[in-house]
Residue, then its C-alpha position, 0 to 999 in steps of 0.5 A: x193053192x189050197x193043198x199047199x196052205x192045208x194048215x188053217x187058221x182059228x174058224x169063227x166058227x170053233x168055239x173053245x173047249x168050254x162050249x163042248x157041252x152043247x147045251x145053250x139050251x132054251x131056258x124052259x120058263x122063257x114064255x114062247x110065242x104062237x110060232x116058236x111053240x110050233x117050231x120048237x115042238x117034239x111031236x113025231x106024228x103031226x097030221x097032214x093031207x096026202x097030195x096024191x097025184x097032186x104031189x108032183x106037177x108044174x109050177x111057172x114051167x118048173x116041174x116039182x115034186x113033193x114026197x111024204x113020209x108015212x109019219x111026219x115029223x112036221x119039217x118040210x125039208x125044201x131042197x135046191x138042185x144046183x147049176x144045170x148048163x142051160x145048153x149041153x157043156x163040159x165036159x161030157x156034153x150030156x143032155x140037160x135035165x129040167x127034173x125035179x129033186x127032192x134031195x141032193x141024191x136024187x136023180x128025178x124027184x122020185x126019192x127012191x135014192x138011200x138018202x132020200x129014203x132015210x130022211x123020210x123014215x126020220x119023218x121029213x117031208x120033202x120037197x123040191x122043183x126045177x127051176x123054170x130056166x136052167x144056167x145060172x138061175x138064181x132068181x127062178x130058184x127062189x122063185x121056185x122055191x117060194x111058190x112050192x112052199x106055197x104049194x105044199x101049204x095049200x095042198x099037205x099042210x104047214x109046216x111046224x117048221x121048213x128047213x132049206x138046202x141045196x148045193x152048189x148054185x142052190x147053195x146059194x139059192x138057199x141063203x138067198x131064199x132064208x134071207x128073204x123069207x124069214x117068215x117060213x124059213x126056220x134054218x138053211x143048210x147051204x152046201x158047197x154053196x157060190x155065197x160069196x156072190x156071183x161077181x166074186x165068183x165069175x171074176x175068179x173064173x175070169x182070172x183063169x181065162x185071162x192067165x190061160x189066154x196071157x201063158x198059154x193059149x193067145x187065141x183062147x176068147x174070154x168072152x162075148x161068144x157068139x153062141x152055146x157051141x162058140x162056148x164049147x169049141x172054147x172050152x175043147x180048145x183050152x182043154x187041149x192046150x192046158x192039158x199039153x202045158x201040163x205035160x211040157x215040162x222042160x219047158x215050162x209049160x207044168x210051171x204055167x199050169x200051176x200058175x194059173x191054179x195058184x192064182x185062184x187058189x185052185x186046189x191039188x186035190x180032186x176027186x180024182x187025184x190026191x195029189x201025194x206027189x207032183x205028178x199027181x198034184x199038176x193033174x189034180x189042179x189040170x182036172x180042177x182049172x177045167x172044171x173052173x174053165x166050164x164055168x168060164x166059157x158055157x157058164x159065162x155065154x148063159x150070163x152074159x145072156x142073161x144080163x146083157x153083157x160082160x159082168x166080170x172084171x179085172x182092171x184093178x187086179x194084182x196078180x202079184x199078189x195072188x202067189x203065196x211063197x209056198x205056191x212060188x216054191x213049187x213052180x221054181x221046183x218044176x223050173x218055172x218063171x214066177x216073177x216073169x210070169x207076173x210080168x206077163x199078167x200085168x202087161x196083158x190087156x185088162x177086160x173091163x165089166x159093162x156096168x150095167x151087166x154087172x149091176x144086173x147079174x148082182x140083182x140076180x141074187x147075191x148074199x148080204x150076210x144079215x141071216x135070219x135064221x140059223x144057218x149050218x154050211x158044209x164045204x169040201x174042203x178041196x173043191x175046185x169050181x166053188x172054191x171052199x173061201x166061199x165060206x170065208x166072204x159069208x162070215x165076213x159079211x155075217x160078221x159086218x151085219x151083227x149075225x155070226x151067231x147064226x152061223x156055223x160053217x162046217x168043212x169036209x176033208x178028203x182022206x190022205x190018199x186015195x185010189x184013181x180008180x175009186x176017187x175021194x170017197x168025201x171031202x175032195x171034189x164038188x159037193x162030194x160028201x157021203x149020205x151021212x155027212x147030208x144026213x147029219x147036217x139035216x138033224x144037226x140043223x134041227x137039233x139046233x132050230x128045235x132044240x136050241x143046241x148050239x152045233x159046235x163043230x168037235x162036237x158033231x163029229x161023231x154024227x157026220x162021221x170020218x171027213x169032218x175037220x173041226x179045226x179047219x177054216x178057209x182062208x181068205x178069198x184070193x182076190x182079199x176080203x170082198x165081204 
């Protein structure tokens, strides 16, 4: 598990102490063309057209919102919400929003929330939409995405320069959006981002359903539900199981439980538990296999919906391979059977992609690595639906197309221990970062596209304050390099 393997290796993105000074400035006599004057310009006051009440309304069925500030610094910030269950899901069944969002703060396209606020004081535009469907949208969010750019164009003005961001699933949309549209886009701010693609990511989902159906619960249906409610009566079930298994000590159910995390590189940190002792740890990593388990029962209905079948796989997977000597150790502490374990898993009947589901579902939206502008990701580093190696597959395929200068990855880390009560105020969770932390990737994102300063990581620690963890870098993804 990610808690177990906190020391981390060199990042590519940590540069040595030589780079500190920051500066990589643009040499003042370099001749810049029509645009790039435009993108690098200083102007605070840049005029622009009030929207009025054209300023939020519908585009193809998404509803969209633009709000202004009262002087414009000429950055169209353009933001992309992350997953929404296309039906009520877990874990608390709430009603589904189709609301516009401005921000990763904002609730309903308003902006009235503190972050959104304090962008607008520092002269940002923002803008932001739903998308026309909601589960795993990709394709509307770029689509989204791209006619309200347009939109903005026609009725405030272009931008000098936009920048784009988003979370968790418009994390990716955001890569997917500044790979495609190079042409408006000037930097991507991806956060908590899927980016290492849809397959990478629901096949992990599925190495959980499968270790939980081969350990723990044998009726547990991994795919082809029947509906929204089949999805969700899967997912109660599993929950009810995983959660007696955790409890079951003496019999080894504890030790299954931290099976399946350690397979997945599930962390033992949560938002909720800091993961101080063992108890704390198995129910931080309960609380984050049923955060996977969501994604893999109401998630994956919307899918396969959506494709046209089963697009995850596991016939090739070795299993045995998952399990690090650290993460062994501590399911023999609690009195667990690795090795039978593994036995298990590797006897248990395999689920085999339709191949043209697959096909389709990477159509939808998958990161290639060939970035066209500068892109600063931020990640918790104890996130348990978007694990943080995400961030490793972007540098590795970065990394194959010739881009990694273009690439700076950032890690949030959660404080030693906190309160259940209160949670992890940063760095443990889903996308759990303070307004600073968004703030501050923002303006070093700009600070970058404008002022060609090279955003080393010790270097910005100050601006995104406690929770930055420059010396961090995410392991390899659990099934090896996909890049």
């Amino acid at each position: 598990m990610s808690y177990i393997r906190r020391a981390a290796r060199p990042g590519v993105a940590l540069l040595t102490a030589a780079s500190l000074t920051l500066a990589a400035c643009a040499d003042s006599s370099t001749q810049l063309d029509g645009r790039a004057k435009q993108v690098q310009g200083t102007s605070s006051d840049v005029r622009f057209n009030n929207c009025g009440p054209k300023c939020a309304g519908t585009i193809d069925g998404a509803a969209y919102s633009i709000k202004l500030p009262t002087k414009w610094n000429g950055t169209l910030l353009l933001y992309s919400h992350g997953y929404r269950f296309a039906n009520p899901g877990p874990p608390d069944f709430s009603p589904v929003s189709h609301a516009a969002q401005v921000s990763s703060t904002d609730a309903d396209g308003s902006g009235s929330d503190p972050l959104s606020q304090k962008l607008l004081a520092a002269g940002y535009a923002l803008a932001g939409s739903s998308y026309k469907s909601n589960g795993w949208a990709v394709a509307d969010g770029v689509a989204a995405d791209a006619a309200l750019h347009d939109q903005f164009v026609k009725l405030v003005g272009k931008p000098r320069r936009t920048y784009v961001w988003g979370d968790s699933l418009g994390g990716l949309i955001t890569e997917l959006v500044a790979e495609k549209y190079p042409q408006w886009v000037d930097g991507a701010a991806p956060m908590c981002g899927a980016v290492a693609g849809p397959t990478n990511n629901l096949d992990l989902a599925l190495d959980v359903s499968f270790a939980l159906k081969t350990l723990i619960d044998p009726q547990f249906k991994l795919t082809g539900f029947s509906s929204a409610d089949d999805a969700n009566a899967n997912w109660n079930q599993a929950s009810a199981a995983l959660q007696k298994a955790a409890a079951d000590t003496a019999g080894g159910g504890t030790a299954k439980v931290l099976t399946l995390a350690a397979l997945v590189d599930a962390p033992g940190k949560t938002k909720t538990y800091d993961g101080h002792d063992i108890t704390s740890q198995v129910k931080a990593t309960v609380e984050a296999l049923l955060t996977v388990l969501a994604y893999a029962t109401a998630g994956r209905f919307d899918i396969e919906q959506r494709v046209g079948g089963n697009p995850s796989d596991n016939t090739k997977t070795d299993y045995a391979t998952r399990i690090s000597a650290a993460e062994r150790s501590l399911i023999e502490t609690v009195g667990g059977k690795p090795d039978e374990y593994l036995q298990e898993l590797a006897a248990a009947p395999r689920i085999s992609a339709d191949a043209a589901a697959r096909a389709a579902f990477t159509k939808l939206g998958d990161p290639t690595g060939a970035l066209k502008v500068p892109t600063l990701t931020m990640h918790t580093e104890d996130d348990p639906l978007v694990i943080v190696q995400n961030e490793s597959v972007l540098a590795a395929r970065a990394e194959k197309e010739h881009d990694s200068d273009k690439l700076v990855q950032l890690y949030v880390g959660p404080p030693a221990t906190y309160a259940e009560g209160s949670g992890a105020p940063y760095g443990a969770g889903h996308c759990n970062f303070t307004d600073q932390q968004r703030f501050a990737l923002v303006s070093t994102l700009d600070s970058w596209v404008r002022n060609s300063v090279y955003p080393v990581p010790v270097g910005v620690v100050r601006a995104f304050g406690t929770g930055l963890d420059p010396a961090y870098a995410a392991g390899p993804w659990p099934a090896g390099n996909t890049g």
